[in-house]
C-alpha positions as CSV (number, residue, x, y, z in Angstrom):
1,X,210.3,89.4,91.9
2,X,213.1,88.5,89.1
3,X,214.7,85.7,88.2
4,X,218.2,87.2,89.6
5,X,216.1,87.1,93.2
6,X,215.2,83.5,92.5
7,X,218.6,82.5,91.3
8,X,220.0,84.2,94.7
9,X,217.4,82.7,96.8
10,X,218.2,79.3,95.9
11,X,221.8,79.7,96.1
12,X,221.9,81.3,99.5
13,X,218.9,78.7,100.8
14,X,220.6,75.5,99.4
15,X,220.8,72.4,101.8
16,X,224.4,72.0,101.3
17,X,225.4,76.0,102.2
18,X,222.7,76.4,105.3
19,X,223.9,76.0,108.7
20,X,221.3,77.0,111.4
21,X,223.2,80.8,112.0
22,X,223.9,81.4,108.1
23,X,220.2,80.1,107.6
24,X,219.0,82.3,109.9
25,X,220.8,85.1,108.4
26,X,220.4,83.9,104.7
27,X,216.8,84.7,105.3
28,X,217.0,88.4,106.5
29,X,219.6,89.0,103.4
30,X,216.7,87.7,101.2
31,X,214.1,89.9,102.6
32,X,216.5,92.8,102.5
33,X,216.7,92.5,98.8
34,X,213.2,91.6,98.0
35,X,212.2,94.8,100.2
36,X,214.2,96.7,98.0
37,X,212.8,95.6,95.1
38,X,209.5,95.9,96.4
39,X,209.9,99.2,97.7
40,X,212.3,101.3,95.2
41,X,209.7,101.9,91.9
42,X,207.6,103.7,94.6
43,X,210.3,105.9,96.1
44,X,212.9,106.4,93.0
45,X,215.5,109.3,93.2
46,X,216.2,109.3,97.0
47,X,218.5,111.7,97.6
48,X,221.5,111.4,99.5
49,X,221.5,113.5,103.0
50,X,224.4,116.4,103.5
51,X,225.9,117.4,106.5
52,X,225.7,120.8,107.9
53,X,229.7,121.8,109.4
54,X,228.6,121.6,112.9
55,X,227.2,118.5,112.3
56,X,230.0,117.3,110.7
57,X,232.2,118.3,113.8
58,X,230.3,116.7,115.6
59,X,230.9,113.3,114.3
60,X,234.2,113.8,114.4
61,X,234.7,114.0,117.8
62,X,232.4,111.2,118.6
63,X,234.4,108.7,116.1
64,X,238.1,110.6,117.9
65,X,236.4,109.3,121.1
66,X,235.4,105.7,120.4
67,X,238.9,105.3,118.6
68,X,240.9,106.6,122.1
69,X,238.3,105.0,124.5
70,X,239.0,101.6,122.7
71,X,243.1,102.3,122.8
72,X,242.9,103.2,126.4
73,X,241.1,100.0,127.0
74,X,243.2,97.9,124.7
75,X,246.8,99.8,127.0
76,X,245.3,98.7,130.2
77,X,245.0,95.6,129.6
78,X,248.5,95.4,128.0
79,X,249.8,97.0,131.2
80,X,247.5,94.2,133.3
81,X,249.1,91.6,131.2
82,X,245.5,90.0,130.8
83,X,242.5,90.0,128.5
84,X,238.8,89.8,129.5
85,X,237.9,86.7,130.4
86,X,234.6,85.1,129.2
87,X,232.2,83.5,131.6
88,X,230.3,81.9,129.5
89,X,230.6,79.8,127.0
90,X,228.1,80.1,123.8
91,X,229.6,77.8,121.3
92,X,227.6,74.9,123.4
93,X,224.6,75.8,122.2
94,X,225.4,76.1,118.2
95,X,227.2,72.8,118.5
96,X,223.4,71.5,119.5
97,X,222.0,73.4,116.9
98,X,224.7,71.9,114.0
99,X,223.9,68.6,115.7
100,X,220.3,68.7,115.3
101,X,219.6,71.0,112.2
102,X,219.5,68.4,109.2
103,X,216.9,66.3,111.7
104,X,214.6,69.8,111.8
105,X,211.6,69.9,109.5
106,X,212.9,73.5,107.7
107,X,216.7,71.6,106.7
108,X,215.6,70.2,103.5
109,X,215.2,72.4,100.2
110,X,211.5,72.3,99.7
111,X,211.0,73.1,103.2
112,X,213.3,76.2,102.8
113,X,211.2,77.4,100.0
114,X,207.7,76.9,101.3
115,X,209.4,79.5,104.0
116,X,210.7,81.9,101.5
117,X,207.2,81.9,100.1
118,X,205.6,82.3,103.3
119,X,207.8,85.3,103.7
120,X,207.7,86.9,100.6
121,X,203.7,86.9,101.3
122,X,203.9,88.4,104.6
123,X,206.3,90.7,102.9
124,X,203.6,92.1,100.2
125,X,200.6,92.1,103.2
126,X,202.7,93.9,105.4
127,X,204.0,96.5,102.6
128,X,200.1,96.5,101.7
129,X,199.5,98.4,104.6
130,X,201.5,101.2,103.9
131,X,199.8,101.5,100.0
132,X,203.1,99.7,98.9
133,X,203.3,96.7,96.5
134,X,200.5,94.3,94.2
135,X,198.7,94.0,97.7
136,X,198.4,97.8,97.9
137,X,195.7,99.1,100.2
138,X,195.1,102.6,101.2
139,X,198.0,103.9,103.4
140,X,197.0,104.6,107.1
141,X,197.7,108.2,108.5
142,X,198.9,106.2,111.2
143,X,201.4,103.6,111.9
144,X,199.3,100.5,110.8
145,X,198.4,97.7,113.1
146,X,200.7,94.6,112.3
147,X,200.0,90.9,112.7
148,X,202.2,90.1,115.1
149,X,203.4,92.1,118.2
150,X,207.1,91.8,120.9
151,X,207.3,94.2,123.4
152,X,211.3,94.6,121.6
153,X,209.5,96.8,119.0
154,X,207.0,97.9,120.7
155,X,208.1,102.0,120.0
156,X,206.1,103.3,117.1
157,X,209.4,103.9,115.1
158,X,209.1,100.2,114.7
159,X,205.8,100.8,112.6
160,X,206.2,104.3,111.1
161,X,208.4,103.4,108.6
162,X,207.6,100.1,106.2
163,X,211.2,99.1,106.1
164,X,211.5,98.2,110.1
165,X,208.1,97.3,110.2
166,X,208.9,94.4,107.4
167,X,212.1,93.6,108.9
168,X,210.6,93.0,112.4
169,X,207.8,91.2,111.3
170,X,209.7,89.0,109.0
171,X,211.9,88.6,112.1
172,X,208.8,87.1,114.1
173,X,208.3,85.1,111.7
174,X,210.7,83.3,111.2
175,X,211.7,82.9,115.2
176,X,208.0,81.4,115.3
177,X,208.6,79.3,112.6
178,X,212.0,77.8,113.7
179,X,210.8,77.5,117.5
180,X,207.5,75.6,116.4
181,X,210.0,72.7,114.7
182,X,211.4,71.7,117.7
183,X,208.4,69.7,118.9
184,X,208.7,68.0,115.5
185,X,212.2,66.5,115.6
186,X,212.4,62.9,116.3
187,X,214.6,60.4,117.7
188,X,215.8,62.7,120.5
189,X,215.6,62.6,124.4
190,X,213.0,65.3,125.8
191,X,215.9,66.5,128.0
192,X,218.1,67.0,124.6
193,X,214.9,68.5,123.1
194,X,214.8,71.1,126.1
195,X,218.3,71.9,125.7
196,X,217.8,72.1,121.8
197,X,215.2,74.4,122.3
198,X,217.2,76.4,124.7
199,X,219.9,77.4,122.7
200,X,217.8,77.9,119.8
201,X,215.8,80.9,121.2
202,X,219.3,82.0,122.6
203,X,220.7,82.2,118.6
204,X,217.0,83.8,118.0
205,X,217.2,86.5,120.7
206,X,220.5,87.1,119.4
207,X,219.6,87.7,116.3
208,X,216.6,90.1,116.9
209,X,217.6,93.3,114.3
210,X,216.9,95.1,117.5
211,X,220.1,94.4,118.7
212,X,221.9,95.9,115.8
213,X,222.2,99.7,115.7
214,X,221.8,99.6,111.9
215,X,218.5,97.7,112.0
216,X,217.3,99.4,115.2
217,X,215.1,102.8,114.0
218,X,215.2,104.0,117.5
219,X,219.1,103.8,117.7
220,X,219.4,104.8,114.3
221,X,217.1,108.1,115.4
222,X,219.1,108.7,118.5
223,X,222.8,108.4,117.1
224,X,221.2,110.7,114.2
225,X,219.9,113.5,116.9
226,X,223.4,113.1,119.4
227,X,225.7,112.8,116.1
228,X,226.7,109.7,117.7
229,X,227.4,110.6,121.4
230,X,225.0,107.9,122.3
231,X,227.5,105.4,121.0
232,X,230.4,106.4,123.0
233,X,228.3,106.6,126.1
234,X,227.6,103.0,125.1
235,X,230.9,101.7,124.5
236,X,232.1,103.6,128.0
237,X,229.7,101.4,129.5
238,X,230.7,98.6,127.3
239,X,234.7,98.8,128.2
240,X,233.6,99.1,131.5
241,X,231.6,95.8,132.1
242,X,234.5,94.0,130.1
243,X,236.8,95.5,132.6
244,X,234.4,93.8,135.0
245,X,233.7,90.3,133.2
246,X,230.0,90.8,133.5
247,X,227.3,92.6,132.3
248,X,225.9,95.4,134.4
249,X,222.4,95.9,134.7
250,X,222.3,99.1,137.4
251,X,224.6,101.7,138.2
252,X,227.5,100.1,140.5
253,X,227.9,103.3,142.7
254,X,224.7,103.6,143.2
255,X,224.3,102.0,146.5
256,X,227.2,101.2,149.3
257,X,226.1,97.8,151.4
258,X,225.5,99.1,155.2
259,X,225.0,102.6,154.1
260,X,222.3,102.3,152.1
261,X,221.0,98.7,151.9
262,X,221.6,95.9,154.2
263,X,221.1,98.6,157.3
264,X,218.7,97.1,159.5
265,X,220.9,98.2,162.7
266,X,222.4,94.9,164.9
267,X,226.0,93.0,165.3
268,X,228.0,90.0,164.3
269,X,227.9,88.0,167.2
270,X,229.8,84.7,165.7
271,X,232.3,84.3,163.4
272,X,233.5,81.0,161.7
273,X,235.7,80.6,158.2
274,X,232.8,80.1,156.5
275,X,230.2,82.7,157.7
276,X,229.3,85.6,160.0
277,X,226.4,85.5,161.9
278,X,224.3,88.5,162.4
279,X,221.7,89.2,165.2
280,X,220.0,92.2,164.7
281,X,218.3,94.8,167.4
282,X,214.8,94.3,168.9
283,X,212.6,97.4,168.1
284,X,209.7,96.0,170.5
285,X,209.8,95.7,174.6
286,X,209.1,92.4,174.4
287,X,209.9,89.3,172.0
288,X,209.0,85.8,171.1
289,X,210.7,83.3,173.2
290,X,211.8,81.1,170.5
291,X,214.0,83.1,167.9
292,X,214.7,83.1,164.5
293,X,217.5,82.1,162.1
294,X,217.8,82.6,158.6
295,X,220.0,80.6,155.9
296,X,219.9,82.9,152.8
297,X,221.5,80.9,149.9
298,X,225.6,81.1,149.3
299,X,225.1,81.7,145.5
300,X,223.8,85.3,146.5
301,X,224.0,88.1,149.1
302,X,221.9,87.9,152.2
303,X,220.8,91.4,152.1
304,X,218.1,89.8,149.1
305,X,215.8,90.1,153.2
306,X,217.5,93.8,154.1
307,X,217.6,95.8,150.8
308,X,216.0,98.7,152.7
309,X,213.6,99.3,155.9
310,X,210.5,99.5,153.3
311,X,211.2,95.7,151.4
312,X,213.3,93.8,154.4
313,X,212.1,90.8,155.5
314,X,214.6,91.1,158.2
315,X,213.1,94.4,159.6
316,X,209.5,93.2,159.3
317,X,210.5,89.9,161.6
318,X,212.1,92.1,163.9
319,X,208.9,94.5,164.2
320,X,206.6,91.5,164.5
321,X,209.0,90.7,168.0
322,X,210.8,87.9,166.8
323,X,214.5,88.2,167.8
324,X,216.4,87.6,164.3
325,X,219.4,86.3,163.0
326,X,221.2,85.6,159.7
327,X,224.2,83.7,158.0
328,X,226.4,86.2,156.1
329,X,228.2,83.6,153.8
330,X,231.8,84.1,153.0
331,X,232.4,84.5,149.0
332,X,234.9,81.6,148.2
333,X,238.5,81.9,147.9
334,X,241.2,79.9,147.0
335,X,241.2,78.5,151.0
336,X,237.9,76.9,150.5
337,X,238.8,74.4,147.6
338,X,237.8,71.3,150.0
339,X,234.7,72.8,151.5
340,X,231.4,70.5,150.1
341,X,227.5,70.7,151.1
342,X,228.8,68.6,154.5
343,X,230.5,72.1,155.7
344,X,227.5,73.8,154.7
345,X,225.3,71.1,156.8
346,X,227.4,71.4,160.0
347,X,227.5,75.5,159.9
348,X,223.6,75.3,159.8
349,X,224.0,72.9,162.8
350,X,226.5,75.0,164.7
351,X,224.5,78.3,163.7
352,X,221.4,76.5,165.5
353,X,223.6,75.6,168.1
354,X,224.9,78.5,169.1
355,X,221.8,80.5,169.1
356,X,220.2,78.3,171.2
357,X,223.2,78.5,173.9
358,X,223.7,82.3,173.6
359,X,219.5,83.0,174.4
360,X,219.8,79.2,176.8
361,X,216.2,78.0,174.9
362,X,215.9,74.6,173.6
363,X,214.6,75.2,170.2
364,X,214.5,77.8,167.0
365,X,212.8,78.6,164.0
366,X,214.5,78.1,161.0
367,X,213.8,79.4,157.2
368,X,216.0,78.7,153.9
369,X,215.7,80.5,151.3
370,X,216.9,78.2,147.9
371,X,219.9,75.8,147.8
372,X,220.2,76.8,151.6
373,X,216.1,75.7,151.9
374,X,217.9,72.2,150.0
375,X,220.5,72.5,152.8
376,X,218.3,73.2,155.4
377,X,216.1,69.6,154.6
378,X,218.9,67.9,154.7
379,X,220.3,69.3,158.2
380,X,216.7,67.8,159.7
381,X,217.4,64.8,158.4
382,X,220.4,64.3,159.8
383,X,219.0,66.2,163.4
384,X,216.3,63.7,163.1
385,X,218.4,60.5,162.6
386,X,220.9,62.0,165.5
387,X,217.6,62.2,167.7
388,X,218.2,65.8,167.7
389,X,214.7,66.8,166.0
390,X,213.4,69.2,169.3
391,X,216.4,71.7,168.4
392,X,214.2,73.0,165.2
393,X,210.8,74.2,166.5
394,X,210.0,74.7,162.9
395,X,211.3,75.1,159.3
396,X,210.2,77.8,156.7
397,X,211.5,76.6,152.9
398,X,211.3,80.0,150.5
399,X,211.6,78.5,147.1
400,X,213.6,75.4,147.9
401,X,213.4,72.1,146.3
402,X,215.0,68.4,147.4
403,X,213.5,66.5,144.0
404,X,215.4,67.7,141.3
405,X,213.0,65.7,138.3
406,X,211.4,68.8,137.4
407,X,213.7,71.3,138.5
408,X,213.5,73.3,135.6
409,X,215.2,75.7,133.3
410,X,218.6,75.5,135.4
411,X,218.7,71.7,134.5
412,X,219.6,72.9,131.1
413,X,222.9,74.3,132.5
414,X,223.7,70.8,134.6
415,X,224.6,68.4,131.6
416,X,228.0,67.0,131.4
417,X,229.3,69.9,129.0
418,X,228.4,72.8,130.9
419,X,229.5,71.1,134.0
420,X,232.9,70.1,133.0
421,X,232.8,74.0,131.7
422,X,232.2,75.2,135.3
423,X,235.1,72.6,136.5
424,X,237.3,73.8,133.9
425,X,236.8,77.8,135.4
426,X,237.2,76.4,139.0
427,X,241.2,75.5,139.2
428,X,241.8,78.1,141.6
429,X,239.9,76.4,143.9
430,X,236.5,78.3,143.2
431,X,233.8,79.1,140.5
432,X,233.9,83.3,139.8
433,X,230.4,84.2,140.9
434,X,230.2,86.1,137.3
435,X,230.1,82.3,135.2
436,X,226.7,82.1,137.8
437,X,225.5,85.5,137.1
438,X,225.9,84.8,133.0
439,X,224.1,81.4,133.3
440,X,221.3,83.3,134.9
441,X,221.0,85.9,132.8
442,X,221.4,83.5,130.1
443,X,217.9,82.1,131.2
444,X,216.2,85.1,130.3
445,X,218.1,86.2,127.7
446,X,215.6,89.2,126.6
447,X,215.2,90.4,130.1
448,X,218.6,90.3,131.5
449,X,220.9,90.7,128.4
450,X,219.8,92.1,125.4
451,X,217.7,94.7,126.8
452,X,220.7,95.8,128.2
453,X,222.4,95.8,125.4
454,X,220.3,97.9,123.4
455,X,219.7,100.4,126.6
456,X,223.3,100.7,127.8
457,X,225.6,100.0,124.7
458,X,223.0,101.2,121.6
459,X,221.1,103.9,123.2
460,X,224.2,105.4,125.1
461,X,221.1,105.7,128.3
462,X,222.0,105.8,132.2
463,X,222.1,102.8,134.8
464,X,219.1,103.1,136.9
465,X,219.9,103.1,140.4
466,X,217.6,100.0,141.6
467,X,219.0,98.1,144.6
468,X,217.2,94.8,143.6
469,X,219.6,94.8,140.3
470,X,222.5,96.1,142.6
471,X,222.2,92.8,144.5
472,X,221.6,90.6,141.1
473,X,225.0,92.1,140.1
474,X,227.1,91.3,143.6
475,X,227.6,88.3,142.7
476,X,229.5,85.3,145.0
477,X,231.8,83.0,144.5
478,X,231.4,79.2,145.1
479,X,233.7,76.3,146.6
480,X,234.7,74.2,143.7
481,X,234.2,71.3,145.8
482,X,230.8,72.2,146.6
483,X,230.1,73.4,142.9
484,X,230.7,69.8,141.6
485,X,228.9,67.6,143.9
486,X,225.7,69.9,144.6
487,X,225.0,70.0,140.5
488,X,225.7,66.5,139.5
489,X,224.4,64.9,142.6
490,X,221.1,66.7,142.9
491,X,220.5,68.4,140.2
492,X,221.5,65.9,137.5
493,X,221.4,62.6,139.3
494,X,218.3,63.8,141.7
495,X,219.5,61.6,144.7
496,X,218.8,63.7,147.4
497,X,215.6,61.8,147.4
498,X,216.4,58.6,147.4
499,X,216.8,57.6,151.0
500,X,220.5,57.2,152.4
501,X,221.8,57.5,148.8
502,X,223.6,60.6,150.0
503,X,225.2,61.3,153.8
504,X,227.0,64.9,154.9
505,X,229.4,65.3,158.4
506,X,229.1,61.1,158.5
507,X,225.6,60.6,158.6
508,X,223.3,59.7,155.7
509,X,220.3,61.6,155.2
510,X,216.6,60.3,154.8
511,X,214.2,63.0,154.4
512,X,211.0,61.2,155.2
513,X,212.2,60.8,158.2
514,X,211.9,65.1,158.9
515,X,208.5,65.6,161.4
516,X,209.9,69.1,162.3
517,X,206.5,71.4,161.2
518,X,207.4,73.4,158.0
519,X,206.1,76.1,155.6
520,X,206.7,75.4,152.3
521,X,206.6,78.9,150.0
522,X,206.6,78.5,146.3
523,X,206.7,81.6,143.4
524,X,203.5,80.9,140.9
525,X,206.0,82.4,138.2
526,X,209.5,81.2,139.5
527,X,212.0,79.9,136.9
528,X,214.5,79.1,138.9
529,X,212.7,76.9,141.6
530,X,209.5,75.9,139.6
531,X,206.4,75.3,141.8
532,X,205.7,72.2,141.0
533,X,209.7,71.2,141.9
534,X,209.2,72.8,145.3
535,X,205.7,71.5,145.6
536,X,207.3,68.1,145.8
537,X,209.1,68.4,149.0
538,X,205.4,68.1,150.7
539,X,206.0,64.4,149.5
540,X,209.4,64.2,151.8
541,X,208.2,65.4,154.8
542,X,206.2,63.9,157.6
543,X,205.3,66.3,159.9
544,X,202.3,69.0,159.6
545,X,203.2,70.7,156.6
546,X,201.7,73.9,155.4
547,X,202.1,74.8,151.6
548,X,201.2,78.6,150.2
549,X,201.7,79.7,146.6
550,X,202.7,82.8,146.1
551,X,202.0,85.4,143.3
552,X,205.6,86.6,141.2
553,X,208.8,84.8,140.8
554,X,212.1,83.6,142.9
555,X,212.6,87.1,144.3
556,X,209.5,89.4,144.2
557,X,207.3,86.6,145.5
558,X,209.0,86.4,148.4
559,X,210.1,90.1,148.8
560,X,206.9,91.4,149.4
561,X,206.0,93.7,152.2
562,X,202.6,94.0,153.4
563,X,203.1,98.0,152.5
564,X,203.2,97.3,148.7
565,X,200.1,95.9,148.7
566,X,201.6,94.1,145.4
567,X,200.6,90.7,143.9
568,X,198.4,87.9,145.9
569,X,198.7,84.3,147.5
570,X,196.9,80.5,147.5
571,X,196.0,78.4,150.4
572,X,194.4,75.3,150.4
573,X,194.2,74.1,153.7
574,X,193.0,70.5,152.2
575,X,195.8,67.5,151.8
576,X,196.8,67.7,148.0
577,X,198.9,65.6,146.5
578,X,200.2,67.8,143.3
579,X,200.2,71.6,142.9
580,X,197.4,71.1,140.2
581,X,195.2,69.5,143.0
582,X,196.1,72.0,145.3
583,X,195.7,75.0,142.8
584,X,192.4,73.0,142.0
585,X,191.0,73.7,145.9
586,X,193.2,76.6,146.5
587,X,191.4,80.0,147.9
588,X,193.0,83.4,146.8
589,X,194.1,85.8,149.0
590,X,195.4,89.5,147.9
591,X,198.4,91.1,149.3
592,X,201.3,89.9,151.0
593,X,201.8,86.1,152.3
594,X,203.8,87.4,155.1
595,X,201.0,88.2,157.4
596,X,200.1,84.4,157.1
597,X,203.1,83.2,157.8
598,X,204.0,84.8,161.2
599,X,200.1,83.9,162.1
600,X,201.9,80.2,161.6
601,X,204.7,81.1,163.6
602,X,202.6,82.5,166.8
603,X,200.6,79.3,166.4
604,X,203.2,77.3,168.3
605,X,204.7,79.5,171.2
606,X,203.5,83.0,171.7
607,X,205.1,83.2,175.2
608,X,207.3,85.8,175.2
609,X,210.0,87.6,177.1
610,X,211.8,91.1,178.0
611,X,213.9,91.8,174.9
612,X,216.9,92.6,177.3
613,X,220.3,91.2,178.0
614,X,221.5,89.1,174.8
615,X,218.5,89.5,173.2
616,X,219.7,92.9,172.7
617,X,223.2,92.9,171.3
618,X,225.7,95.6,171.6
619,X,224.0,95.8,175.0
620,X,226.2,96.3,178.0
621,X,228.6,93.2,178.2
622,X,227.8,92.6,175.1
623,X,229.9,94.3,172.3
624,X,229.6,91.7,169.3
625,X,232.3,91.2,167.0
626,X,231.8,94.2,164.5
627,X,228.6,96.4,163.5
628,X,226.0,94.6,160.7
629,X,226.4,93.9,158.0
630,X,229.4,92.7,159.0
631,X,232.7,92.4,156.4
632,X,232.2,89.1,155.1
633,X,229.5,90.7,153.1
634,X,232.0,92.7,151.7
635,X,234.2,90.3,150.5
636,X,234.5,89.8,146.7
């Protein structure tokens, strides 16, 4: 290499002039001019591309239109009086990463160079390959196999050149190298080490050169063959998710709520400040005698169980004879400042309640799906403490947990900064569903951001029309109230398990004293409610208890028809006291877990009745308040 390349290599690597994004960065600018030592005695003379006139008019009009689409954006929101407003905020996580780097095992000098060496000899193997450099092989006829593989590069333009392939590979590299050091720091907490860990592979997905249309062959290719029309497709979609305040991940238009998802035919039949709730139409003669009512979680849409008649949960109950109904949450406005998780408690209460008065039977089923599962243990609780325990026949939990010690990725996004963040965004008396939807994607930063990024604002490509990221992007707003307490209480300070630590609508809530039977549902892959987190509420509760693993994550392993015929479950029908000693004993089952839960459902009542009168609503009498989905739904 030269002595000018050593000289620059210590000057840029230098303990006093490295923070952890300039370090990060340091180390690409070093391989970019070693690569072009390395590479330029074998391809001397290069010479410079022209441009034909058309394509040259071409260009032309691409840069005219990125130049007027950003002025048109920049006038509107001069006429608005307002600028984009971030929901999220970033500088967090390099405030951990300026806070820890001198105590990380690459933040001293030698251990700087021992990773420039380290690269420069991936550098010369890697150029080998391609019959470049003193570790010159034969070159392959086809692009080579490299030593370490990411489905980000995984289009053979990554390969077919040695320039991208080094720059991806020394990319790898050095994101394994950085990553593996956190484990090695000392004198930290393990939940500062999480968070430590957490915002470095944020700054490292951030980083990838995929991101970057100069560093990206397959952007570079595309703007190349549009003359650049890709990139003012991408900045239209980019102006318009900043018009937004949040990231789009499907086409907006492509679906209408009640039109085509959430259709599953029925009525609102009550109607309180907080929700709507929706019974929907019997499609069989008869029906169970003991109905069904379903808390989906506030944080998201309830039509997650009615995306359409092939995936609804909602249409499947109905089918199966159980008469069905739903909480539509209303998305917080500035009227629901006050409301806390003891509003939420009492609606469940009063939606119980009045089902059980409007079809005159003395009990229900119940299922909650997430925080509203969390609500929903805490409601039979209180029932149970009230000596009101017969009004729940049984309880279904999708995903929920009530111990919060191992909650998770999501605790990352509880400590006192982020939290006093999510305050700080609440002073109209709510949190904007969008801060939510950004923390979320934030968790899987590949998946739900920078893929995106390259797709939509890079390659200039189309919004897929896919009603599962259609809901993920309706997002809901949140009491500030509620916000506050249901974080710091049970998420950071766990003491919803701790008997009569908390109380909600006056009464304080013991959970081992719930004998109401329940079907606990956990996602094998779920980041958002671990398994072993909602494993643990089989510890609370001390009725019969039935606990199913299910294959997929937070959504997919609970939407799953029988039709699909997609993923599998676990029984063990053995007590177990973890998820290992249940996984341990557990028998596999393919398919759909659906099937086995409404064989648990027929297992206490299968008397049933006509499906007339107001188990049919809209029937004669019986007009309802409006047609489902109902306009709270609706409500932004």
């Amino acid at each position: 290499m030269g002595s000018g390349l050593g000289a620059k290599s210590n000057e840029l690597m230098s303990e006093e002039s490295a923070n952890p994004v300039e370090f990060f960065q340091n180390m690409l600018t070093l391989q970019g001019e070693a690569l072009r030592q390395l590479v330029n005695p074998f391809f001397p003379g290069a010479s410079t591309p022209t441009l034909e006139k058309d394509d040259l008019v071409g260009w032309m009009d691409a840069a005219q239109r990125l130049q007027a689409l950003w002025l048109e954006f920049q006038q509107a929101l001069l006429a608005e009086g307002q600028a984009p407003a971030p929901f999220a905020d970033v500088t967090k996580w390099f405030d951990y990463l300026e806070l820890f780097y001198k105590r990380l095992p690459f933040a001293n000098a030698d251990a700087q160079q021992r990773l420039w060496q380290e690269g420069l000899g991936l550098w010369e193997s890697v150029l080998g390959l391609y019959g470049i450099g003193p570790k010159a092989g034969e070159a392959a006829n086809e692009p080579p196999e490299l030593p370490r593989k990411d489905r980000r590069f995984a289009d053979p333009r990554w390969r077919s050149q040695p320039v991208f392939a080094v720059l991806h590979q020394t990319y790898l590299m050095l994101a394994d190298q950085i990553e593996a050091t956190i484990g090695a720091v000392d004198g930290i907490a393990d939940e500062k080490r999480e968070q430590l860990r957490f915002a470095v592979r944020s700054l490292i997905d951030a980083l990838s050169p995929a991101n970057y249309p100069l560093t990206n062959p397959v952007v570079i290719e595309r703007t190349i063959e549009s003359k650049g029309a890709n990139l003012v497709r991408g900045m239209e979609h980019l102006l318009a998710d900043l018009k937004r305040g949040q990231l789009s991940h499907t086409d907006p238009n492509a679906f209408t709520v009640g039109k085509d998802i959430a259709i599953t035919p029925g009525k609102v039949v009550y109607e309180t400040p907080l929700f709507q709730l929706i019974q929907y139409s019997p499609t069989t003669d008869r029906v169970f005698e003991v109905p069904l009512v379903i808390f989906p979680p506030w944080i998201n849409r309830f039509y997650i169980l009615d995306l359409n008649p092939k995936k609804s949960f909602v249409r499947w109950a109905v089918e199966q004879g159980l008469t069905v109904f739903i909480t539509s949450w209303k998305s917080a406005d500035e009227t629901m400042a006050e409301v806390a998780w003891d509003d939420y408690i009492r609606a469940q209460i009063e939606a119980i309640d009045f089902v059980r008065a409007r079809l005159k039977v003395p009990a229900v089923h119940t299922i909650g799906y997430c925080a509203a599962g969390t609500t929903l243990a805490a409601t039979l609780a209180i029932l149970a403490r009230r000596g009101d325990t017969d009004k729940v026949a049984s309880a279904t939990f999708f995903t929920a947990q009530v111990d919060f010690e191992k909650a998770g990725e999501l605790k990352l996004l509880c400590d006192d900064a982020t939290l006093t963040l999510a305050d700080q965004m609440s002073a109209k008396g709510y949190l904007d569903g969008r801060f939510m939807a950004a923390a979320f994607n934030a968790l899987r930063g590949q998946d739900l951001i920078w893929n995106y990024v390259v797709n939509n604002y890079l390659l200039g490509e189309d919004y897929p029309a896919f009603d599962l990221l259609f809901w993920n992007g309706d997002t809901t707003n949140l009491p500030a109230r509620w916000h506050h307490d249901y974080t710091r209480d049970l998420y950071r300070d766990n003491r919803l398990v701790v008997p009569d630590a908390l109380s909600a609508d006056g009464t304080p809530i013991d959970l081992t004293r719930i004998t109401t039977p329940s079907y606990v549902q956990a996602g094998r892959e779920d980041h958002i409610a671990p398994p072993e987190s909602v494993f643990r509420l089989t510890r609370q509760l001390r009725g019969p208890t039935r606990f199913l693993l299910a294959g997929s994550g937070h959504i997919a392993g609970v939407v799953n028809p029988p039709s699909a015929n997609k993923y599998q479950y676990w029984t063990n029908d053995h007590p177990c006291v973890s998820l290992d000693d249940f996984i341990a004993g557990a028998t596999e089952h393919p398919g759909s877990w659906w099937p086995d839960w409404i064989e648990w459902i027929r297992s206490f009542n299968a008397a049933n009745v006509p499906a007339s009168g107001k188990r049919k609503p809209g029937g004669k009498g019986e007009a309802g308040l409006e047609d489902a989905p109902g306009r709270y739904v609706l409500m932004h």
